[in-house]
Biopython code that builds the backbone (N, CA, C, O; Angstrom):
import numpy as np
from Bio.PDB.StructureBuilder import StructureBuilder

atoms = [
    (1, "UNK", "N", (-13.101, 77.195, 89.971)),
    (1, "UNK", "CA", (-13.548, 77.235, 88.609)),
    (1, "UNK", "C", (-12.725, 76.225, 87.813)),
    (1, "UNK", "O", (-11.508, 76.408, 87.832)),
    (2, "UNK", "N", (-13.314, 74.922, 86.936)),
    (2, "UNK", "CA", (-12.341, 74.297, 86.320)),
    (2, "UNK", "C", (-11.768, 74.766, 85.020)),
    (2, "UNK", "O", (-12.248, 75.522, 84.175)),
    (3, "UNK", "N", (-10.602, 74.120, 85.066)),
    (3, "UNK", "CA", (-10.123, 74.426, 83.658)),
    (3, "UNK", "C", (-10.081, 73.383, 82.286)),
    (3, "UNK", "O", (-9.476, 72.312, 82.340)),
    (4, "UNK", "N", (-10.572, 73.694, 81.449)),
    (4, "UNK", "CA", (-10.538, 73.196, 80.361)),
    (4, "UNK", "C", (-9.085, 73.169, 79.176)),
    (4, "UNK", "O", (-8.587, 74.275, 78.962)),
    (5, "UNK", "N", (-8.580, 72.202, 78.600)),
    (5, "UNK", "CA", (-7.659, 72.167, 77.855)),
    (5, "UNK", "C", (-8.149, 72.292, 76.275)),
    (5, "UNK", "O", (-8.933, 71.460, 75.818)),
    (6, "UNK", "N", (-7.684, 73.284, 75.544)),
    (6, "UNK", "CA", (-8.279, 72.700, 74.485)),
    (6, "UNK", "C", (-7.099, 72.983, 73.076)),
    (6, "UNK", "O", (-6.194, 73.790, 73.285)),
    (7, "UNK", "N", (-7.168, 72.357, 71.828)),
    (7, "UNK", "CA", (-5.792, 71.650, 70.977)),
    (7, "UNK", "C", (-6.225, 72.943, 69.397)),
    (7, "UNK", "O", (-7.024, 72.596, 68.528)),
    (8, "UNK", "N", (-5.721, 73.926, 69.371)),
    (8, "UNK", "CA", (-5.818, 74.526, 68.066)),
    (8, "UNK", "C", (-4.776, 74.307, 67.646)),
    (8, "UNK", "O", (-3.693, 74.256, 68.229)),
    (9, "UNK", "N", (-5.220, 74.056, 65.838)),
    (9, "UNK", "CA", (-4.260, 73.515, 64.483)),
    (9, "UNK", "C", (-3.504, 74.271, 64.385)),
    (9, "UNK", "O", (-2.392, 73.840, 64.081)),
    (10, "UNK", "N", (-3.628, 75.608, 64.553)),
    (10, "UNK", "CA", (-2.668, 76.815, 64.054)),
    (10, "UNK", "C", (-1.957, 76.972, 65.420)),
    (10, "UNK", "O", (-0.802, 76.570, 65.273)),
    (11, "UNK", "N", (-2.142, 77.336, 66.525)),
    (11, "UNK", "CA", (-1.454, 77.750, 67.764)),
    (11, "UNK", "C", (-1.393, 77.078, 68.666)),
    (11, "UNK", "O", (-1.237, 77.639, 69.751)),
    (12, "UNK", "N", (-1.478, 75.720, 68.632)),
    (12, "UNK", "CA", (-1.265, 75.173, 69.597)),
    (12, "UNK", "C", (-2.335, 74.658, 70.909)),
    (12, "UNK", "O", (-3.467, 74.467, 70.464)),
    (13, "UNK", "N", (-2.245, 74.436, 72.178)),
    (13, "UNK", "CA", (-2.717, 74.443, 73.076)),
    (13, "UNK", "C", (-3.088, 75.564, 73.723)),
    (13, "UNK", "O", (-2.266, 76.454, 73.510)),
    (14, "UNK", "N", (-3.888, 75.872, 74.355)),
    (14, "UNK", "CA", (-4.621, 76.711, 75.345)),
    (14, "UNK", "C", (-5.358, 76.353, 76.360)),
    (14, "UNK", "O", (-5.894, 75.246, 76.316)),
    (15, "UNK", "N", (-5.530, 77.125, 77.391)),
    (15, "UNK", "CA", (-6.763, 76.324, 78.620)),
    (15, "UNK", "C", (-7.077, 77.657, 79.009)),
    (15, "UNK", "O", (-6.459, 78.700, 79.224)),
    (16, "UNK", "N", (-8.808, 77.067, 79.028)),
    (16, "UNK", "CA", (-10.134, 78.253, 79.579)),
    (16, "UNK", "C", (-10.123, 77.615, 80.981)),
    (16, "UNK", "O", (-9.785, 76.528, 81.450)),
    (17, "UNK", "N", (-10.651, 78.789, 81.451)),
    (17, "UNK", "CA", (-12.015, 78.621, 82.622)),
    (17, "UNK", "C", (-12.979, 78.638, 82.635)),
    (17, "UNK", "O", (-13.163, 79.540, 81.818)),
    (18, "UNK", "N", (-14.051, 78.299, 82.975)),
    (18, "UNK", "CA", (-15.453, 78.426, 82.491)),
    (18, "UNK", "C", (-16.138, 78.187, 84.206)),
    (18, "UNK", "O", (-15.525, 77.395, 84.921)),
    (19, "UNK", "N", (-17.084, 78.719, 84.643)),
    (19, "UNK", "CA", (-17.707, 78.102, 85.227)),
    (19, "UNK", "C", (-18.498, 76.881, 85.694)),
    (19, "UNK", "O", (-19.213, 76.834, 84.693)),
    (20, "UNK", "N", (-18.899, 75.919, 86.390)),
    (20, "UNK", "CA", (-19.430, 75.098, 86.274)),
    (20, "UNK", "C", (-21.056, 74.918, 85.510)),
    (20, "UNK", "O", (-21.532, 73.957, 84.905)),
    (21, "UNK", "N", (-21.523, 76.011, 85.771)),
    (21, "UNK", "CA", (-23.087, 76.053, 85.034)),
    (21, "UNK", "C", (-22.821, 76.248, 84.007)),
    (21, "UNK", "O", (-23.780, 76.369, 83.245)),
    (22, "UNK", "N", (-21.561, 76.372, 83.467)),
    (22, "UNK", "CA", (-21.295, 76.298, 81.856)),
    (22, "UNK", "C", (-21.763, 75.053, 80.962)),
    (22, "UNK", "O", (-22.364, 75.080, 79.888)),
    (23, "UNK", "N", (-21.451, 74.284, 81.485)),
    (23, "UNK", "CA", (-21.721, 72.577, 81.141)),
    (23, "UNK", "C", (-20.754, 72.134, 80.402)),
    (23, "UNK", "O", (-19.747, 72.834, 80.301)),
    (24, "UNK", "N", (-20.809, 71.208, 79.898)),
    (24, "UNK", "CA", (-19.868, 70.372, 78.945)),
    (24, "UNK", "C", (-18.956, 71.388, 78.038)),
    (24, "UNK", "O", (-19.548, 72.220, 77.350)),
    (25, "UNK", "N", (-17.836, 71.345, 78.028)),
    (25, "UNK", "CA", (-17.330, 72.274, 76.791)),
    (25, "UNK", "C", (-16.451, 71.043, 76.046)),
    (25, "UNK", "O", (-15.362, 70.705, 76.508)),
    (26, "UNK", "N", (-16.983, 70.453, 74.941)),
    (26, "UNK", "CA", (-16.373, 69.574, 73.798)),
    (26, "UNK", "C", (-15.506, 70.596, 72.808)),
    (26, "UNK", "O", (-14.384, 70.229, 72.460)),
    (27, "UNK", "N", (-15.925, 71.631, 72.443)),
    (27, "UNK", "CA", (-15.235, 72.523, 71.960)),
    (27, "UNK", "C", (-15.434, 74.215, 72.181)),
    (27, "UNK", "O", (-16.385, 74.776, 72.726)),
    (28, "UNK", "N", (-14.059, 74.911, 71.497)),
    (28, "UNK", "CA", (-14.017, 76.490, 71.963)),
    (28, "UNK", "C", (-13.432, 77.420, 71.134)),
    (28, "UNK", "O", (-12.502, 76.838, 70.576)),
    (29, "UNK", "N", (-13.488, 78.440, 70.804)),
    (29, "UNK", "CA", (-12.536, 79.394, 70.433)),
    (29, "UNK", "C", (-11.084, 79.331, 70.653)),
    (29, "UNK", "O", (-10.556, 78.957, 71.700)),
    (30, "UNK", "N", (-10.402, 79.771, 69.457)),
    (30, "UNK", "CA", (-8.805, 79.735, 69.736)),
    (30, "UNK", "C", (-8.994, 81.587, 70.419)),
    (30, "UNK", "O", (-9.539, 82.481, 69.771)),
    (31, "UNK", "N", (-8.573, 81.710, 71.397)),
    (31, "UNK", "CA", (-8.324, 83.083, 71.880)),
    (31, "UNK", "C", (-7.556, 83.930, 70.593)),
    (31, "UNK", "O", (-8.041, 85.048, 70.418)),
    (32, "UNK", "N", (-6.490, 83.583, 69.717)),
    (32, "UNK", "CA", (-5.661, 83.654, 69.244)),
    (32, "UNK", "C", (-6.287, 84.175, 67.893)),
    (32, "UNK", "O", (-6.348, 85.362, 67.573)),
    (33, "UNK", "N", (-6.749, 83.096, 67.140)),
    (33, "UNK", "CA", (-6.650, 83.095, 65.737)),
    (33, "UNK", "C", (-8.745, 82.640, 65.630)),
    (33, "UNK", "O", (-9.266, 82.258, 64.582)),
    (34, "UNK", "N", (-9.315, 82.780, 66.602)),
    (34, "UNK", "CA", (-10.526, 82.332, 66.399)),
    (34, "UNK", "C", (-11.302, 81.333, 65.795)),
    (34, "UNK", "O", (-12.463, 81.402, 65.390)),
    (35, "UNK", "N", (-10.317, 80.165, 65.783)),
    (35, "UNK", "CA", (-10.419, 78.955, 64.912)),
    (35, "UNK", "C", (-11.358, 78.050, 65.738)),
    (35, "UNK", "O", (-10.836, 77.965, 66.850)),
    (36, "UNK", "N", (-12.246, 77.493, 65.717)),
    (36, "UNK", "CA", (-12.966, 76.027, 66.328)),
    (36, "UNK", "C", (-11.242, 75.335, 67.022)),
    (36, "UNK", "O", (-10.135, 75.391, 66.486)),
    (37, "UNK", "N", (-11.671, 74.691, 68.450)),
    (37, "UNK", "CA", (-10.287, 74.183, 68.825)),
    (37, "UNK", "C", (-11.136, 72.754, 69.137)),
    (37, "UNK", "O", (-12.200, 72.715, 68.519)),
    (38, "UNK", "N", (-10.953, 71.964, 69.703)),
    (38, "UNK", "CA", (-11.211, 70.235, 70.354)),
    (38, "UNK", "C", (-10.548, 70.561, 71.029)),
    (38, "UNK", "O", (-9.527, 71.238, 70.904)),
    (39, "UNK", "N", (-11.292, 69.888, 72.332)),
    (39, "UNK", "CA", (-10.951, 69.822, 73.692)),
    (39, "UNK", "C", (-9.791, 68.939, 74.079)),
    (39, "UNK", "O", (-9.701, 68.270, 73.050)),
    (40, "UNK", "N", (-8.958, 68.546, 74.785)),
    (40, "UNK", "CA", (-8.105, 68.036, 75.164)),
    (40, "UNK", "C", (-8.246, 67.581, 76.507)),
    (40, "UNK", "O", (-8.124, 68.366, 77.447)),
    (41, "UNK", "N", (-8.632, 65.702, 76.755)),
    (41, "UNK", "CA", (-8.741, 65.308, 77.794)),
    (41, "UNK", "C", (-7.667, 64.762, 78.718)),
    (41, "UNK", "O", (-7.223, 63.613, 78.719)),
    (42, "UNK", "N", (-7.374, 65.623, 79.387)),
    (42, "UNK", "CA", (-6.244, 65.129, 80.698)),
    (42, "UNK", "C", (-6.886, 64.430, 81.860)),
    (42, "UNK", "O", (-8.020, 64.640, 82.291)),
    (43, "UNK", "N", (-5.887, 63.455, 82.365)),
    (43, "UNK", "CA", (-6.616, 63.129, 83.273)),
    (43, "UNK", "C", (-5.764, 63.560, 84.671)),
    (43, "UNK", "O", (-4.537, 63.593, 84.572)),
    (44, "UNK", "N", (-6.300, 63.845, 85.785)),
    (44, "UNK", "CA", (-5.604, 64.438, 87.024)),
    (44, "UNK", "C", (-4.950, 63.926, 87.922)),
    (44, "UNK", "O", (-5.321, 62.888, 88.470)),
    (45, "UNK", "N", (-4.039, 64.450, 88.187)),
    (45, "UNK", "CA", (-2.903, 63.523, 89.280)),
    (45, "UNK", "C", (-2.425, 62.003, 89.116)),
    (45, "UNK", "O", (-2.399, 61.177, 90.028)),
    (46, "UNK", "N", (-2.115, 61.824, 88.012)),
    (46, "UNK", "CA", (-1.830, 60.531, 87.754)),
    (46, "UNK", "C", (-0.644, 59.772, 88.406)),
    (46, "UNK", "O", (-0.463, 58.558, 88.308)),
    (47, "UNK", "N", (0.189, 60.700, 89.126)),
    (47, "UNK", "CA", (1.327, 60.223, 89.813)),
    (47, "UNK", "C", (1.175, 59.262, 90.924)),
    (47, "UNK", "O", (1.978, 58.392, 91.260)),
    (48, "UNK", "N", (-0.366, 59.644, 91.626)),
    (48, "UNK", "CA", (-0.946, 59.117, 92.678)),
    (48, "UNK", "C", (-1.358, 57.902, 92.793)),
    (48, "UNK", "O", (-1.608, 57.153, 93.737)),
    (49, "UNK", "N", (-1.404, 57.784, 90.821)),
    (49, "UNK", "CA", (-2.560, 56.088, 91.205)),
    (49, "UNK", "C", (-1.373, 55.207, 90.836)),
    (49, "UNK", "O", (-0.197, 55.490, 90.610)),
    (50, "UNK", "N", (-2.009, 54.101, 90.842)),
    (50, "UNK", "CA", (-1.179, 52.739, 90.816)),
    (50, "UNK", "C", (-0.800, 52.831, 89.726)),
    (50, "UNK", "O", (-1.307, 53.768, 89.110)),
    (51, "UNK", "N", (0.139, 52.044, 89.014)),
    (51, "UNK", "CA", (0.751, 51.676, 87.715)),
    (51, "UNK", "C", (-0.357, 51.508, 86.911)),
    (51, "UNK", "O", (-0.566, 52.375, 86.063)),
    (52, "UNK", "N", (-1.388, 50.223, 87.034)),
    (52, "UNK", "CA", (-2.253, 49.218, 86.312)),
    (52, "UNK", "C", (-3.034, 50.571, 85.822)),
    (52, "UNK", "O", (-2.983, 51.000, 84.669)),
    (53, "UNK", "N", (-3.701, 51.116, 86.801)),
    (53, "UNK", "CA", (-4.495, 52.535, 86.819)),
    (53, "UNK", "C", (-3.936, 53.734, 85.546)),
    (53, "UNK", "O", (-4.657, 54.376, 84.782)),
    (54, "UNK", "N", (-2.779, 53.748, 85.624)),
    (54, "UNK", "CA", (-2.147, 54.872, 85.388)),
    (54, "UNK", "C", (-2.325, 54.534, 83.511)),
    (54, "UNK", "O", (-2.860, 55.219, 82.640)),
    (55, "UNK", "N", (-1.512, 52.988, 83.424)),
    (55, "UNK", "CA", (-1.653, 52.457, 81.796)),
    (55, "UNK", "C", (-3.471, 52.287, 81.239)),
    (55, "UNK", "O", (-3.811, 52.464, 80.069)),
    (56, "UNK", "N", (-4.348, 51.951, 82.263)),
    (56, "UNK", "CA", (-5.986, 52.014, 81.580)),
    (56, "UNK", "C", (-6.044, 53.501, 81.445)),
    (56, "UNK", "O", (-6.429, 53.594, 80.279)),
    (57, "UNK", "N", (-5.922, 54.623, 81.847)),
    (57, "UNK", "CA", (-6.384, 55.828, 81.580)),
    (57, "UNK", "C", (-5.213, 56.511, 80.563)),
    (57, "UNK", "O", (-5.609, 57.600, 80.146)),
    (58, "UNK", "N", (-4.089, 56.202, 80.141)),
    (58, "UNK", "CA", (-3.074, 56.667, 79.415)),
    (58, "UNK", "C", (-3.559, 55.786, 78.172)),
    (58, "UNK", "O", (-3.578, 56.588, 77.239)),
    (59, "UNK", "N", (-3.896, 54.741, 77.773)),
    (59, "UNK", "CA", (-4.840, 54.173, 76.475)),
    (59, "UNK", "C", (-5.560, 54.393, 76.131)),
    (59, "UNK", "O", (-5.626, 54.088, 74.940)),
    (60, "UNK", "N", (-6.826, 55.113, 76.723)),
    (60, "UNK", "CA", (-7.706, 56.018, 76.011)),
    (60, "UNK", "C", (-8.605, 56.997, 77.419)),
    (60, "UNK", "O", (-9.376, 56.989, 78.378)),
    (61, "UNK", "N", (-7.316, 58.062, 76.127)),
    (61, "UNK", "CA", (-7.450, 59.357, 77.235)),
    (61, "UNK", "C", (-9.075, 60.259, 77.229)),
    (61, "UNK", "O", (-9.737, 60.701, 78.168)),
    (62, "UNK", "N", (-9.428, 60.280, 75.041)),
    (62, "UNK", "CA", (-10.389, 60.249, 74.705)),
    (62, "UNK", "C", (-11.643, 59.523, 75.244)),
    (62, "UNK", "O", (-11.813, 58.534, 74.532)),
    (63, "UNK", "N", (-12.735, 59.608, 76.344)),
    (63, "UNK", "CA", (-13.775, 58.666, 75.848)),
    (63, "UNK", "C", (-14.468, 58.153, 74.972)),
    (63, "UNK", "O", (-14.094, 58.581, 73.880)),
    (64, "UNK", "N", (-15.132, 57.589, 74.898)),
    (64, "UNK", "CA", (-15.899, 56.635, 73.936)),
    (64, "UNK", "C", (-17.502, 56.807, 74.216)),
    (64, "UNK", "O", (-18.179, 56.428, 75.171)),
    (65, "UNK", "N", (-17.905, 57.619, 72.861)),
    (65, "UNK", "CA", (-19.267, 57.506, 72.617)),
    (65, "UNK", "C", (-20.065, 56.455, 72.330)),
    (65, "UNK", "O", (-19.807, 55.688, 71.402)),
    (66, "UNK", "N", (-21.316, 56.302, 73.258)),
    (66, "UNK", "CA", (-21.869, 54.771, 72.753)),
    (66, "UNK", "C", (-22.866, 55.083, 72.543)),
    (66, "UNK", "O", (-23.147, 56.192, 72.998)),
    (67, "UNK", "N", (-23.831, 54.444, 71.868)),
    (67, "UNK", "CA", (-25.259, 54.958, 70.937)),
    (67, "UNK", "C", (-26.080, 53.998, 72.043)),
    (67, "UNK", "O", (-25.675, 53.371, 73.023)),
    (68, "UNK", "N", (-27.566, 54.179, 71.386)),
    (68, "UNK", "CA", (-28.650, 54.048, 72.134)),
    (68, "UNK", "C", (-28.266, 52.342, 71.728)),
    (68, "UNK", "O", (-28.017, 51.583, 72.664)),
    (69, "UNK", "N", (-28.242, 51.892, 70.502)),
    (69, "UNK", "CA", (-28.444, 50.676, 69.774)),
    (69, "UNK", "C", (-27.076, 49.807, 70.406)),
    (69, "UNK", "O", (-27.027, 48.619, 70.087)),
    (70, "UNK", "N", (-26.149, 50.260, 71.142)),
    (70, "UNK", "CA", (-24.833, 49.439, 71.742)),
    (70, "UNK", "C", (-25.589, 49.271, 73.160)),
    (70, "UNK", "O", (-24.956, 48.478, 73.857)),
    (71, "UNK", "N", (-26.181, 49.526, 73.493)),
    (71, "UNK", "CA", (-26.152, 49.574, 75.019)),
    (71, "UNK", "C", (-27.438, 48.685, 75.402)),
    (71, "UNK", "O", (-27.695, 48.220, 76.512)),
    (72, "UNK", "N", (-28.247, 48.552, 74.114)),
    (72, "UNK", "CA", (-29.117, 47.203, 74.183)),
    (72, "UNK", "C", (-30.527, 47.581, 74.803)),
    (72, "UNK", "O", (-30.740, 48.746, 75.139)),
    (73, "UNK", "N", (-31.357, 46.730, 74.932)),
    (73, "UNK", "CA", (-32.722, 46.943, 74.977)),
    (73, "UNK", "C", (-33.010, 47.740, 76.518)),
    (73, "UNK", "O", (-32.210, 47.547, 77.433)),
    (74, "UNK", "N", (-34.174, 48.612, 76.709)),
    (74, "UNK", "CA", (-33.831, 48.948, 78.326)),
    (74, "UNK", "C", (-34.529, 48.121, 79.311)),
    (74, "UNK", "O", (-35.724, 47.847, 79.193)),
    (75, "UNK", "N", (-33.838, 47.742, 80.231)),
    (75, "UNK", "CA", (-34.534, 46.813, 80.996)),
    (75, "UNK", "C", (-35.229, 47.584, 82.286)),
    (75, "UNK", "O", (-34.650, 48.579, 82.721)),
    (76, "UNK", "N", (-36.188, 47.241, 82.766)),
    (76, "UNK", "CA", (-37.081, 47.494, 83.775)),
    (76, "UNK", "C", (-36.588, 46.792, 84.803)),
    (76, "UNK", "O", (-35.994, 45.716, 84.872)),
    (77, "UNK", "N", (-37.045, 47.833, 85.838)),
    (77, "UNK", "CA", (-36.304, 47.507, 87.272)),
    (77, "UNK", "C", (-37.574, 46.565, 87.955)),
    (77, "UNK", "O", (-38.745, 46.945, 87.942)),
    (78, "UNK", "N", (-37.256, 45.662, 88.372)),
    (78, "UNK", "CA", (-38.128, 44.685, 88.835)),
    (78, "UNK", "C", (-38.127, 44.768, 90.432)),
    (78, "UNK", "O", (-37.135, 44.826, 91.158)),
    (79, "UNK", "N", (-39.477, 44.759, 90.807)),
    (79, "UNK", "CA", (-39.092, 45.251, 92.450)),
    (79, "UNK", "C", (-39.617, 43.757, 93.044)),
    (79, "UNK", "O", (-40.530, 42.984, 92.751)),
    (80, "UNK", "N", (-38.658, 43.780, 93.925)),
    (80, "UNK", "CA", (-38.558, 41.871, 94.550)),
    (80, "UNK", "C", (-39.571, 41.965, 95.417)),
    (80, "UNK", "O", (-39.937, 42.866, 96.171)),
    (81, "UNK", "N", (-40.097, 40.529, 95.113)),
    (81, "UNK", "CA", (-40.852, 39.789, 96.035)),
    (81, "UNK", "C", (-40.532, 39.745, 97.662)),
    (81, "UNK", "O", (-39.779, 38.811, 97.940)),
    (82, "UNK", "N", (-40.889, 40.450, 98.658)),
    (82, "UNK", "CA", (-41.023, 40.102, 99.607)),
    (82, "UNK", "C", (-42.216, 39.958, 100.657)),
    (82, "UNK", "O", (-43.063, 40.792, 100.977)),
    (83, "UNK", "N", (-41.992, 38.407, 101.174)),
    (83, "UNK", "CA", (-42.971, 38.144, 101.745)),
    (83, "UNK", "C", (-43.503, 38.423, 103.241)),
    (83, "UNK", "O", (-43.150, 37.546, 104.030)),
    (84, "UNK", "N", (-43.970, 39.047, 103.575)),
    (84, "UNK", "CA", (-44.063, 39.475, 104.935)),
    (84, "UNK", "C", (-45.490, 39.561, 105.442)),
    (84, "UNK", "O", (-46.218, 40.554, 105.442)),
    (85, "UNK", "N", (-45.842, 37.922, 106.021)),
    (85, "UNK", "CA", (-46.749, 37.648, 106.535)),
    (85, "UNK", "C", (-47.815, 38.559, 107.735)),
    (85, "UNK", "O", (-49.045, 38.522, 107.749)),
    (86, "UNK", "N", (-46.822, 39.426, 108.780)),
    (86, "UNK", "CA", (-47.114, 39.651, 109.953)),
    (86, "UNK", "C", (-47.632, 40.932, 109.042)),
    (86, "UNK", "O", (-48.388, 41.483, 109.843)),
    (87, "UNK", "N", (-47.665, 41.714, 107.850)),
    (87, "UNK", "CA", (-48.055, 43.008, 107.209)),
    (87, "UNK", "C", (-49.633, 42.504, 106.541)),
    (87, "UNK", "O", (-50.191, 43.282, 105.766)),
    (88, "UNK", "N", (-50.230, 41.305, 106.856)),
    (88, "UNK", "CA", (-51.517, 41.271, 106.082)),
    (88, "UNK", "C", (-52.546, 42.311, 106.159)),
    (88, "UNK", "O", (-53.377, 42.389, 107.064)),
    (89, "UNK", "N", (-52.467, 42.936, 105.373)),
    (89, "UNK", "CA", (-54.224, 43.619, 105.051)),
    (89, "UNK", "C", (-53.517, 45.278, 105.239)),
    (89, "UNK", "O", (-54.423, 46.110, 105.184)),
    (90, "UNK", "N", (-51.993, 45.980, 105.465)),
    (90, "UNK", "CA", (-51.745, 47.212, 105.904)),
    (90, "UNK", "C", (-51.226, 47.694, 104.292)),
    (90, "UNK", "O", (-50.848, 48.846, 104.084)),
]
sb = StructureBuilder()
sb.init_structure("model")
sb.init_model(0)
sb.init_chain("A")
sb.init_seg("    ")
for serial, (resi, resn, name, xyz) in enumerate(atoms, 1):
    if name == "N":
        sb.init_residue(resn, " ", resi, " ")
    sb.init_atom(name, np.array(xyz, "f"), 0.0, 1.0, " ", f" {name:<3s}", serial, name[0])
structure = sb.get_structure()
């Protein structure tokens, strides 16, 4: 079952469990004081990866939301030309 981290104003840190068919949890209850909390993104075993690795995921621990209008027009998958003579007429 994973665990979730999540950052309340009044008490601090806490971490749930949730099941996986739970889905996304961006935010949760303070167990505590019942306040809305924000999630808190850790990333796992960082001891393991390389240095270079370690400084790209320690700069933004947060991801980054991107809109429909950043990501640009949608392009169609174009299925290639192949020519294959010996397949006439199948």
């Amino acid at each position: 079952m994973p665990s979730y981290t999540f950052n309340c104003s009044q008490c601090g840190e806490f971490t749930l469990f949730f099941t996986s068919a739970a889905g996304n949890r961006g935010a949760a209850q303070c167990p505590e004081c019942q306040q809305e909390s924000s999630r808190v993104y850790l990333p796992p075993y960082l001891f393991s990866y390389s240095k270079e690795v370690r400084t790209r995921v320690e700069r933004g621990m947060e991801p980054r939301r991107v809109t429909r209008e950043e990501l640009g027009p949608k392009q169609r998958k174009v299925k290639p030309q192949v020519s294959r003579p010996w397949q006439v007429g199948h």
